[in-house]
C-alpha positions as CSV (number, residue, x, y, z in Angstrom):
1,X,-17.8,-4.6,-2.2
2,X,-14.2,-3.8,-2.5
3,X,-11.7,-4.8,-0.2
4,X,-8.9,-2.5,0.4
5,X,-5.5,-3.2,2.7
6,X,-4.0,0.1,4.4
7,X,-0.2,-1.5,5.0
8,X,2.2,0.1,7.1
9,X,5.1,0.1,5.0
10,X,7.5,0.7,7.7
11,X,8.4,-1.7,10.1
12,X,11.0,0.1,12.7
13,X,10.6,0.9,16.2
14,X,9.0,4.2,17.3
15,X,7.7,4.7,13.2
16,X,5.0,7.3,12.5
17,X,3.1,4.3,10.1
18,X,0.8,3.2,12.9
19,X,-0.8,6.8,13.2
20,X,-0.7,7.1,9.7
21,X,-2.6,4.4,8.5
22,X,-5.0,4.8,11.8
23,X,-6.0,8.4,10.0
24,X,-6.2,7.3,6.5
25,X,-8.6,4.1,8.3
26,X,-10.5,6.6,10.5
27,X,-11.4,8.6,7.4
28,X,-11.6,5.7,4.7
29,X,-14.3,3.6,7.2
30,X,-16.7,6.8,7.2
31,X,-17.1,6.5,3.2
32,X,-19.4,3.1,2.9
33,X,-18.2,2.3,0.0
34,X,-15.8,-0.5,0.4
35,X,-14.4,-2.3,3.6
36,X,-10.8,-1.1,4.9
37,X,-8.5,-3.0,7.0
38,X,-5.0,-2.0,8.1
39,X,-2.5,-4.7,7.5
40,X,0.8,-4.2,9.3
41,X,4.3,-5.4,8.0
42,X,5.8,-5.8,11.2
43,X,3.2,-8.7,12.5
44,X,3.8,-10.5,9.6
45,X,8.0,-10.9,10.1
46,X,9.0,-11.4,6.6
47,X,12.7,-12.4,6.3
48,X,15.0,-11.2,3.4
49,X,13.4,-12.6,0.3
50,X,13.8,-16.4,0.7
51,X,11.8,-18.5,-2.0
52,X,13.9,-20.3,-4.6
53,X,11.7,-19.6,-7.2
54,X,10.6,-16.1,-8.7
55,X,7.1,-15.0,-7.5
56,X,5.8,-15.2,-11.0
57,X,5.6,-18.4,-10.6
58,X,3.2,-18.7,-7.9
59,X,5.5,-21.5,-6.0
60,X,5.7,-20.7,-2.6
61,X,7.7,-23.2,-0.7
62,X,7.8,-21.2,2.8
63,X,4.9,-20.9,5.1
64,X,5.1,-17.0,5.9
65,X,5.0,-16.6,2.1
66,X,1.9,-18.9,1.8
67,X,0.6,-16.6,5.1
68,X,1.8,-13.1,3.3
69,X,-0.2,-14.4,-0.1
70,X,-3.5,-15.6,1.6
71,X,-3.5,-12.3,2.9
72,X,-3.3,-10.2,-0.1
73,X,-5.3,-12.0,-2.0
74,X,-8.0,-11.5,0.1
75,X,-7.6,-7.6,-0.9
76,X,-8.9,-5.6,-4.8
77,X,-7.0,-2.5,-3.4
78,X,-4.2,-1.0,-1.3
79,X,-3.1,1.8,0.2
80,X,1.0,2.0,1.0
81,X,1.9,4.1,3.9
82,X,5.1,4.7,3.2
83,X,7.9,6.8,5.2
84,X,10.8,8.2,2.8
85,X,14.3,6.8,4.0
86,X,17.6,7.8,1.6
87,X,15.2,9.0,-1.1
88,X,13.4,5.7,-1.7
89,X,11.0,3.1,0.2
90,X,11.7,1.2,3.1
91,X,13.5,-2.2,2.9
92,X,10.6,-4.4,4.4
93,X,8.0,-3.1,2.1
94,X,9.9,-3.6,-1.1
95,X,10.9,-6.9,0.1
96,X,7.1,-7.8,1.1
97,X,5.8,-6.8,-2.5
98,X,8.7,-8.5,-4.1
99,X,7.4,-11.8,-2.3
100,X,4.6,-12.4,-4.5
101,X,3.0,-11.7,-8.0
102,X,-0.4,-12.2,-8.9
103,X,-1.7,-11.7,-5.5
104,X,-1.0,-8.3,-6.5
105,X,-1.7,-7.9,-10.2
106,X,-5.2,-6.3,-11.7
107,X,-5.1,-4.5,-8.3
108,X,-4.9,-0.9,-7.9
109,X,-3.0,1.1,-5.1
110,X,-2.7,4.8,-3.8
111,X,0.1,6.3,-2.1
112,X,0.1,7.9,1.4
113,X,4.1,9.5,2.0
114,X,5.7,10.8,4.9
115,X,9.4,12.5,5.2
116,X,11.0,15.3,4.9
117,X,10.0,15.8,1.5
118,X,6.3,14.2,2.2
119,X,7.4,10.5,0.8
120,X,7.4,11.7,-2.6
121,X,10.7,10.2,-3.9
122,X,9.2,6.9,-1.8
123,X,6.3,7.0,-4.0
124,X,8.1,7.8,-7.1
125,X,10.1,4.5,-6.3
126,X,7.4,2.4,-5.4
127,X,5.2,3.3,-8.8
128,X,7.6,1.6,-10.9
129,X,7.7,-1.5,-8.6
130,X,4.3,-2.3,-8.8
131,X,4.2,-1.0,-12.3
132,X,6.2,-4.1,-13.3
133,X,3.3,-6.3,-11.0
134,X,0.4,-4.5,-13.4
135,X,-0.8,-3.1,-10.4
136,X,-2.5,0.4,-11.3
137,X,-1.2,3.0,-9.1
138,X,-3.7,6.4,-8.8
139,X,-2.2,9.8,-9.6
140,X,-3.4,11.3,-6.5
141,X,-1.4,10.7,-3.3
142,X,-1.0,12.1,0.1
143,X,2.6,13.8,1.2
144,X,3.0,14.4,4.6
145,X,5.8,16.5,5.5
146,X,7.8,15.8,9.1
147,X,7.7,19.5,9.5
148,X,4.6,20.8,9.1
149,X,2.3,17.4,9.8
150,X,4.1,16.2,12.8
151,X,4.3,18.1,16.0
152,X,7.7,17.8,16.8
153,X,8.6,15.4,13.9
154,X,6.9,13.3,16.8
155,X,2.3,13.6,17.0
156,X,0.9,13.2,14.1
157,X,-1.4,16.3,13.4
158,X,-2.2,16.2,9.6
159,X,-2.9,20.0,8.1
160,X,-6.4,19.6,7.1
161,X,-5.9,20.2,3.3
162,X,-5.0,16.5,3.6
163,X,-8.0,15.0,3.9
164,X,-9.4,16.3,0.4
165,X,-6.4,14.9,-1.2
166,X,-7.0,11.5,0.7
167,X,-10.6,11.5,-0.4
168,X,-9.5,11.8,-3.8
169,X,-6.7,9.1,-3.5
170,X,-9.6,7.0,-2.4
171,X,-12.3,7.8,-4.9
172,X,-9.3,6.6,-7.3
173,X,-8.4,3.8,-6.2
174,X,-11.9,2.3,-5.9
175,X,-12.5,3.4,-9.0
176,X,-9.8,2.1,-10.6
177,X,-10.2,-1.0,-8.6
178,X,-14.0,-1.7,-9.5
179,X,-13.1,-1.3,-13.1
180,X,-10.2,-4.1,-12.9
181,X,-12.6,-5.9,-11.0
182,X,-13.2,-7.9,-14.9
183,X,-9.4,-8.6,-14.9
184,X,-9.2,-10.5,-11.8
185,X,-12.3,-12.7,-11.7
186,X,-11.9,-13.7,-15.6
187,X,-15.0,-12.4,-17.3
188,X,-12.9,-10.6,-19.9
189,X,-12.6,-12.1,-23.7
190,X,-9.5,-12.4,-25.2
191,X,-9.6,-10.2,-28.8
């Protein structure tokens, strides 16, 4: 069965990630189809990017990298939550995917956006990071706009034309995942 992380890409006080990713879990769980779990950037305290060598290399000299890897290695999929700040992604998840390499690679990922503009220029940014990673990023994503999907720009109360969208987001991403699933555990034969 596939393994999918739902990561709270934001990591500052009083952010709208932990309701987020609670909805995208609550409806993801109800499928069967693969196990979800919601990974959360803030318990794992990464500092600025601090290994001397580049993540390609796989040589993790610091424990909460060794912690962060183990973690997402354990995963065939992810969802981002991600909150739009200054047109792009927040600085904790950027610096959490720059981290590590082939913990991520052969992997595929949807998108689930929140701002003003429903994440979408967060998204944008973030699909050419992990493009470089060969992670497969879905077309279909989730926007969630601070004025219509938050009461308040505070309670989280997702219009319900969402919830297609995320069940097509999802579909994808298993999909997509299942079908890399050759690429990761090494059964492919080089042409």
């Amino acid at each position: 069965m596939i393994n999918v992380a739902i990561i709270i890409g934001s990591t500052r006080p009083g952010r709208k990630g932990e309701a987020v990713a609670g909805w995208v879990h609550d409806r993801a769980v109800k499928r069967g189809d693969a196990r979800f779990e919601v990974v959360d950037l803030a318990e794992f305290a990464l500092p600025p990017l601090d290994e001397p060598m580049p993540a390609i290399t796989g040589r993790y000299t610091r424990p909460h990298t060794r912690t962060w890897a183990a973690k997402i290695a354990s995963f065939d999929a992810f969802v981002f939550v991600t909150p739009e700040y200054n047109h792009s992604a927040p600085g904790p998840l950027k610096n959490a995917i720059d981290f590590l390499y082939a913990e991520w690679t052969n992997k595929a990922v949807g998108f689930v956006g929140y701002g003003s503009a429903g994440g979408s220029r967060a998204i944008e940014h973030l699909r050419l990071v992990v493009s470089c990673l060969q992670v497969a990023h879905v077309s279909a994503q989730v926007e969630l706009s601070l004025f219509t999907d938050f009461e308040d720009f505070t309670a989280f109360r997702p219009a319900e034309r969402h919830e297609n969208t995320l069940t097509t987001l999802l579909d994808q991403v298993i999909a997509w995942s299942s079908a890399l699933k050759v690429l990761r555990t090494g059964e492919h034969h080089a042409a």
